[in-house]
Residue frames as qw, qx, qy, qz and C-alpha x, y, z in Angstrom:
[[0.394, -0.505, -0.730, -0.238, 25.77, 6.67, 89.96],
 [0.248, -0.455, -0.555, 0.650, 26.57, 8.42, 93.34],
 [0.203, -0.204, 0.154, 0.945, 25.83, 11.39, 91.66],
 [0.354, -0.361, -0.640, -0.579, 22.62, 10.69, 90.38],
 [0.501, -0.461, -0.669, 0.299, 21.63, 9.81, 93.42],
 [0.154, -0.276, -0.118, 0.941, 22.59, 13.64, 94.59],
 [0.213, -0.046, -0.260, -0.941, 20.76, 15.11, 91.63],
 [0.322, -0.391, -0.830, -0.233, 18.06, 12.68, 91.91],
 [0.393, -0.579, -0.523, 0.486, 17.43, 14.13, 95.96],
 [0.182, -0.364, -0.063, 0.911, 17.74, 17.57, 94.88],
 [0.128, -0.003, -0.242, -0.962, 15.52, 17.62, 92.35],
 [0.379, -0.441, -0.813, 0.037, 12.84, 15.69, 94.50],
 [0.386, -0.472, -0.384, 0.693, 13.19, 18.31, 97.31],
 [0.255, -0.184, 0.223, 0.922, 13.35, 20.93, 95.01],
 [0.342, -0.437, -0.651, -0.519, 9.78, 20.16, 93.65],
 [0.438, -0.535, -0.722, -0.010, 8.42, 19.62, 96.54],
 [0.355, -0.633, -0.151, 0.672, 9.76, 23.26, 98.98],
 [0.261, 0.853, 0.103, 0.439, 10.99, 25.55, 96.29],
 [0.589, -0.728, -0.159, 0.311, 13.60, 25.97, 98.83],
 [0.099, -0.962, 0.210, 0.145, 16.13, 28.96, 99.28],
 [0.090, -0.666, 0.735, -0.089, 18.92, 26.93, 100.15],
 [0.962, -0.079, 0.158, -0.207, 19.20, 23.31, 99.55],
 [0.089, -0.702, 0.706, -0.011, 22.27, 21.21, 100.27],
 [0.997, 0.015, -0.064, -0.030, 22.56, 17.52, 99.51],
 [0.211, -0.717, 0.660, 0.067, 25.95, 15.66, 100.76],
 [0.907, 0.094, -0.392, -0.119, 26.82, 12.27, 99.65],
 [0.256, -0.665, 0.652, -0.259, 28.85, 10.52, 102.79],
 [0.971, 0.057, 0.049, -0.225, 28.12, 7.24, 101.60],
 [0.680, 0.355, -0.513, 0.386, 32.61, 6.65, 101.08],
 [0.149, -0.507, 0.654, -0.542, 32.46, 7.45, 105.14],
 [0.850, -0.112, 0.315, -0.408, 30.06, 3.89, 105.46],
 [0.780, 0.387, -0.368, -0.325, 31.89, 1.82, 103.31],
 [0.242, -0.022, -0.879, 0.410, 32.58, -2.07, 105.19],
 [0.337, -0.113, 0.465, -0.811, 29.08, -0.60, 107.02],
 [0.300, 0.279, 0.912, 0.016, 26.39, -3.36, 107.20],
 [0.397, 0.579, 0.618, -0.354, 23.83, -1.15, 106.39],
 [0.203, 0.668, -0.473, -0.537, 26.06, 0.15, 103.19],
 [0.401, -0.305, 0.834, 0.224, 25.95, -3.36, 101.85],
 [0.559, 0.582, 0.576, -0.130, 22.71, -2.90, 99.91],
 [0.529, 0.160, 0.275, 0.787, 24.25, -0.52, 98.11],
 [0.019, -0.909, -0.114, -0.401, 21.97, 2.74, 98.87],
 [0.301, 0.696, 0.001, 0.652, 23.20, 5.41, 99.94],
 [0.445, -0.678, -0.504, 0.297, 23.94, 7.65, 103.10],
 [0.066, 0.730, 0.389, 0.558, 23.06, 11.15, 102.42],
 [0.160, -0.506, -0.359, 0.768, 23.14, 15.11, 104.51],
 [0.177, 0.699, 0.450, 0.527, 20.57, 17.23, 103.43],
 [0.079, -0.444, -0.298, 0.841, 20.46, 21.04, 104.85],
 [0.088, 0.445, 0.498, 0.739, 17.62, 22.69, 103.31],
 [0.038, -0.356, -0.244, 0.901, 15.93, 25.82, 104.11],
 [0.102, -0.612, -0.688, -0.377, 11.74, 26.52, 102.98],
 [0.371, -0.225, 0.137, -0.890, 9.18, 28.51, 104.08],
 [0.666, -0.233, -0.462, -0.537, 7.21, 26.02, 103.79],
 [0.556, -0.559, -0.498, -0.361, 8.14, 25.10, 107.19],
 [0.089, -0.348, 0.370, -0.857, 7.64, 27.70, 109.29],
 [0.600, -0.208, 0.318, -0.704, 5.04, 26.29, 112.31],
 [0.893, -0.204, -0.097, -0.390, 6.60, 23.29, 111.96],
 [0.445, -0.794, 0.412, -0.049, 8.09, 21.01, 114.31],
 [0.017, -0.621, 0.754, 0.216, 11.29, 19.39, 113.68],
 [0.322, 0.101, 0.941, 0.017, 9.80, 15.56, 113.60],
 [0.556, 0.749, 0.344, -0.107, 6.59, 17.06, 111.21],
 [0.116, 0.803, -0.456, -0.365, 9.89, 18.88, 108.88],
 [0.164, -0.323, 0.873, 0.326, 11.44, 15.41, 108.46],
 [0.530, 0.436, 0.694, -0.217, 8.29, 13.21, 107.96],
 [0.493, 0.814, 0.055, -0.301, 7.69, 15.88, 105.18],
 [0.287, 0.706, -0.514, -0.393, 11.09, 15.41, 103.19],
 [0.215, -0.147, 0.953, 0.157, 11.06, 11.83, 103.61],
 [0.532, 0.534, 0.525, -0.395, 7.76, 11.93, 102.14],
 [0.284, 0.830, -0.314, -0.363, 9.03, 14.47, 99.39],
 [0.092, -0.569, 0.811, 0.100, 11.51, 11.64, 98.83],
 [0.781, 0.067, 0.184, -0.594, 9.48, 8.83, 98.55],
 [0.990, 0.058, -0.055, 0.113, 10.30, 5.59, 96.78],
 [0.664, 0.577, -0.393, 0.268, 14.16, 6.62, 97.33],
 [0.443, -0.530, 0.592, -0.415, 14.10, 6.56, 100.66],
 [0.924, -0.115, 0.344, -0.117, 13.87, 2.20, 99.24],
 [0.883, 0.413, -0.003, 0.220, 15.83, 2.17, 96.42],
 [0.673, 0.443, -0.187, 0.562, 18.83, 4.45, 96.99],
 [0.068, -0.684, 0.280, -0.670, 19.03, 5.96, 100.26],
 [0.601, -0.451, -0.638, 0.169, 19.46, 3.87, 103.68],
 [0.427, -0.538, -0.369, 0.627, 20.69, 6.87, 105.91],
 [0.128, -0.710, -0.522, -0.455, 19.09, 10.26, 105.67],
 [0.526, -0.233, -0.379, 0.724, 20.54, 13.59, 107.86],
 [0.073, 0.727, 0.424, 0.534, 18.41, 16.38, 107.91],
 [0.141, -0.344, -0.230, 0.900, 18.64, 20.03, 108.81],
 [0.035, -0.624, -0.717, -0.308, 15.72, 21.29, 108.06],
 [0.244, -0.215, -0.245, 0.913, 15.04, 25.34, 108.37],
 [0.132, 0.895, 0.420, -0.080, 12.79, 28.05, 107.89],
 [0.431, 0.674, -0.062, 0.597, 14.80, 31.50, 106.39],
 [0.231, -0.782, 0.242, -0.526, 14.86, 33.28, 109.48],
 [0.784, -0.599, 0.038, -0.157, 16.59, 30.58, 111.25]]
């Protein structure tokens, strides 16, 4: 299932940027005993790398992928690491 969960985030993101570069981690066996692991979602590193945003700032970058992400940010994701880039950074 963890794995779904991977492809599931990648091919959310992927719709939504069309990004260069797009990393998804699962670290969800480094939470496990964690209260907030007890629901059973997930706790996730994403590095991903758009154009789409250039001219924007780091708190308007996340907003967007947790948008992009939408109902899994309830059903299978409690923790959520982003590295959000533009190419030329």
């Amino acid at each position: 299932m963890q794995e779904n969960r991977v492809e599931l985030i990648r091919e959310a993101l992927t719709r939504a940027f069309t990004p260069s570069r797009l990393e998804v981690i699962d670290e969800s066996h480094l939470h496990v005993g964690h209260a907030g692991a007890r629901d059973g979602r997930g706790h996730f590193r994403v590095l991903i790398v758009a154009e789409g945003f250039r001219g924007q700032a780091p708190l308007k970058r996340h907003r967007a992928v947790y948008a992009a992400l939408g109902a899994l940010m309830q059903t299978d994701i409690h923790a959520l690491g982003i590295d959000a880039r533009t190419p030329d950074e």
